[in-house]
DRENNU-797293 format. One record per residue (C-alpha): x, y, z; residue in one letter. Coordinates in nm, 3 decimals. Each point is the difference from the previous one (the first is absolute). Layout:
<recs>
> X Y Z A
...
</recs>
This chain:
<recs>
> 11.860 21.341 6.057 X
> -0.237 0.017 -0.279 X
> -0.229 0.352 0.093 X
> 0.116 0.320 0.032 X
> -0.126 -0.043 0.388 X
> 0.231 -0.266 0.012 X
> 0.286 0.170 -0.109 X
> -0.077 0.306 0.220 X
> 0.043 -0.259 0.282 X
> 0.298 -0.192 -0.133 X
> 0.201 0.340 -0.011 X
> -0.143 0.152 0.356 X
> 0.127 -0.286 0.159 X
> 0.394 0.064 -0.160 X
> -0.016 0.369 0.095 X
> -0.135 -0.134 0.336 X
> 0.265 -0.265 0.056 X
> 0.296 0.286 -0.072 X
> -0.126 0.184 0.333 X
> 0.018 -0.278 0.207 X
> 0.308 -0.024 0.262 X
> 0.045 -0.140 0.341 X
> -0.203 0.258 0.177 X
> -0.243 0.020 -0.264 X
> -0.171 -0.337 -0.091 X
> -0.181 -0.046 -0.342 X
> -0.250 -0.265 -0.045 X
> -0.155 -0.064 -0.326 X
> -0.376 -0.186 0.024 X
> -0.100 -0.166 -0.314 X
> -0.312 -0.066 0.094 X
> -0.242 -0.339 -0.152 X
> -0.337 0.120 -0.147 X
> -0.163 0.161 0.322 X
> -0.347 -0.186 0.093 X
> -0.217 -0.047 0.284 X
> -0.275 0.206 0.197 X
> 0.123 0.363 0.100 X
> -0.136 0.291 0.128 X
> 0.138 0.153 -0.253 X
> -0.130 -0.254 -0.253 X
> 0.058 -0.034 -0.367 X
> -0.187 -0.168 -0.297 X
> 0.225 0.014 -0.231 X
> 0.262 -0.281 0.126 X
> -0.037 -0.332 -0.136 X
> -0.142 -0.225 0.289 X
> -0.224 0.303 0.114 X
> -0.155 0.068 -0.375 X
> -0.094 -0.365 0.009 X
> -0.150 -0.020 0.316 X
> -0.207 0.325 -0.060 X
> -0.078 -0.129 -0.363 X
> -0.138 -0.324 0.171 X
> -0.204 0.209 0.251 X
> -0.170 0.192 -0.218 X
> -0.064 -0.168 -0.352 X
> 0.062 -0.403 0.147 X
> 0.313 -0.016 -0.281 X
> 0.392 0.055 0.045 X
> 0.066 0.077 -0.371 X
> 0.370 0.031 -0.112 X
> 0.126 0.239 -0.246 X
> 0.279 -0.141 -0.096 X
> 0.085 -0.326 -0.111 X
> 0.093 -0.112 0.381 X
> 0.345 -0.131 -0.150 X
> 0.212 0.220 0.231 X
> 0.104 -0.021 0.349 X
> -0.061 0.217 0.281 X
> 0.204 -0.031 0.370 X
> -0.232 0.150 0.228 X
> 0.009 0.155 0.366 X
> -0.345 0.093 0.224 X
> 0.028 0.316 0.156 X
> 0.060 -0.070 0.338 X
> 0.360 -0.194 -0.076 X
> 0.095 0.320 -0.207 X
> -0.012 0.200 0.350 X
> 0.143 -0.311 0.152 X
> 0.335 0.047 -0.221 X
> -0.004 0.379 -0.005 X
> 0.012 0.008 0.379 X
> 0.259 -0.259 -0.056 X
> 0.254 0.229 -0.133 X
> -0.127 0.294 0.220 X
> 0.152 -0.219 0.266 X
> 0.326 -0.082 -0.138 X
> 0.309 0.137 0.161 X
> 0.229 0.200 -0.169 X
> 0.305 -0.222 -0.166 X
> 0.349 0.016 -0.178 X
> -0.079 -0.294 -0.135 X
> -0.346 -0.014 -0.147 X
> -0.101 0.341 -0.041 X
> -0.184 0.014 -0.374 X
> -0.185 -0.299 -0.107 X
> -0.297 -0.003 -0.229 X
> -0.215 -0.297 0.043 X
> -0.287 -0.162 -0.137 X
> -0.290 -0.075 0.215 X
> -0.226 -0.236 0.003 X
> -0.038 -0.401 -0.041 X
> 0.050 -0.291 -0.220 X
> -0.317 -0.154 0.111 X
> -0.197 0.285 -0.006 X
> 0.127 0.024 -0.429 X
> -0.295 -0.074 -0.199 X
> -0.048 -0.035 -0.400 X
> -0.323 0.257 -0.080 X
> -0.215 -0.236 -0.104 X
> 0.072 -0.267 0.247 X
> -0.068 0.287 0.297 X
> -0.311 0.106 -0.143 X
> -0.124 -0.344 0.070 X
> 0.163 -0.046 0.341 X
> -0.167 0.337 0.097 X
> -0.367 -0.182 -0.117 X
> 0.089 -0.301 0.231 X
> 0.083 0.214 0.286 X
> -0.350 0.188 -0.014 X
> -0.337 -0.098 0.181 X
> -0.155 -0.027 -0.320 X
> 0.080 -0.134 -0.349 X
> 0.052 0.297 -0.231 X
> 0.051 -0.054 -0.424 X
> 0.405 0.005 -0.111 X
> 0.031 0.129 -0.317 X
> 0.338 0.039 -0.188 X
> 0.077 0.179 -0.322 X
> 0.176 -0.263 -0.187 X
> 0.015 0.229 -0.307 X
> 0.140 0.283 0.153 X
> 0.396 0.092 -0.103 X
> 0.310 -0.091 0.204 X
> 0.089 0.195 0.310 X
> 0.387 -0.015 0.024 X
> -0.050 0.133 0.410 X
> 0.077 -0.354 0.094 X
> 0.176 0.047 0.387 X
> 0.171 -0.356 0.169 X
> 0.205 0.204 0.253 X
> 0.235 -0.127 0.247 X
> -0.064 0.089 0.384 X
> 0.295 -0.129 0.154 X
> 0.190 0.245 0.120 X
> -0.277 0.182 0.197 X
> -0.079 -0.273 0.150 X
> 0.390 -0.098 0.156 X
> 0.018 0.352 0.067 X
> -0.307 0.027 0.134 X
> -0.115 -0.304 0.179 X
> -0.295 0.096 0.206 X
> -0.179 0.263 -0.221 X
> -0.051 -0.282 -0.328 X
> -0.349 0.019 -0.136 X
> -0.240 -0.227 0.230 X
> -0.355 0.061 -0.154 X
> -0.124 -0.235 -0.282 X
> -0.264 0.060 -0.285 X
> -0.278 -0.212 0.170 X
> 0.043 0.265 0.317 X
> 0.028 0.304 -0.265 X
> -0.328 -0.133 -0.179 X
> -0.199 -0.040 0.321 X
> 0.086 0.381 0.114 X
> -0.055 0.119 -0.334 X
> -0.367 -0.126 -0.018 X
> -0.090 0.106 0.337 X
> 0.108 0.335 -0.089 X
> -0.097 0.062 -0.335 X
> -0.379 -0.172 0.094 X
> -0.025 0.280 0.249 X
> 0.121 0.293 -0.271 X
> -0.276 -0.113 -0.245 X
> -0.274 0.122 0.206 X
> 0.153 0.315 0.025 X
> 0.144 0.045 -0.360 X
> -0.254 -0.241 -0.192 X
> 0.102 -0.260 -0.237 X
> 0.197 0.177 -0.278 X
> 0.360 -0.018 0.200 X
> 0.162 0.181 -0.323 X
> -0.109 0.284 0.092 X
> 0.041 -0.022 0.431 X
> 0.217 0.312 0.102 X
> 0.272 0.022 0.143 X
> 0.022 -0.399 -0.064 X
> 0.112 0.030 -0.382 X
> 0.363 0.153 -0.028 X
> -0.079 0.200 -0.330 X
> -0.324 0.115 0.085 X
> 0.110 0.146 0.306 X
> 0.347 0.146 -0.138 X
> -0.229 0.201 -0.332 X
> -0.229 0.146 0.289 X
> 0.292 0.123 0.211 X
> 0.139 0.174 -0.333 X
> -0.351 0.106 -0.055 X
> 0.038 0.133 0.365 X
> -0.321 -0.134 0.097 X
> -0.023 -0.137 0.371 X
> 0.032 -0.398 0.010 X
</recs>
């Protein structure tokens, strides 16, 4: 773990796993980069940021250099594996795992996603990449295996193409509401929405 956040997580999940026993199972869900269209939407995740950047000003620009890689799960296989576990039975044998989820094929290098997102669209929006920008050392090629053996029938089934699609539908629909400036769309930015509720102002 490189982030604070990170860390937090890292040492949850070792105060977690010390509580487990036979009658009390403890499942740890490392979750891909969430994407996808949501009722509860947000902005601020990768594949949706590029999508609403596309909708609104016809350009996916990335930050970053688009060196690193990102493993990344849509929404709907994220229930898919939490109801997974839900289900599980109680065991003497398996009962703490933590587990990654998400996909090898669904593992995309930033700037080579940004691109696959523009293919996916109904249109053909402007990629622009920040070859100048410094190194990001959050690089993630994670290993799924052991989910999936476990886990056979709740492995992530949607694929970016499917994501995309969704995304646009939904998003199109938002901008009539919201207008075109999706920085600003509340509740649909994570920050924006957590500095009202501290401002206790109603979202």
């Amino acid at each position: 773990p490189l982030t604070d956040y990170a860390r937090s997580k890292v040492n949850a999940e070792l105060d977690l796993i010390k509580l487990a026993d036979p009658d009390f199972n403890v499942y740890c869900l490392r979750f891909a980069t969430a994407c996808g269209a949501s009722t509860n939407l947000r902005l601020d995740l990768v594949v949706n940021d590029f999508v609403a950047s596309a909708l609104t000003r016809n350009k996916i620009k990335v930050l970053s250099n688009g060196e690193p890689y990102r493993p990344l799960i849509a929404v709907d296989d994220m229930a898919l594996a939490i109801k997974g576990v839900s289900l599980a039975k109680n065991s003497d044998k398996k009962f703490a795992n933590i587990y990654n989820i998400g996909s090898e094929k669904f593992t995309y290098r930033i700037r080579d996603l940004a691109y696959e997102v523009s293919r996916y669209l109904s249109f053909d929006p402007e990629v622009e990449i920040n070859h100048s920008a410094t190194h990001d050392d959050r690089s993630y090629k994670v290993n799924f295996d052991q989910f999936n053996s476990d886990f056979p029938n709740f492995v992530p089934k949607q694929d970016l193409q499917k994501v995309v699609n969704g995304l646009e539908r939904q998003i199109g629909q938002l901008i009539y509401v919201h207008g075109s400036d999706y920085t600003n769309w509340i509740p649909h930015i994570r920050l924006n929405a957590l500095k009202l509720f501290l401002e206790n102002k109603n979202l």
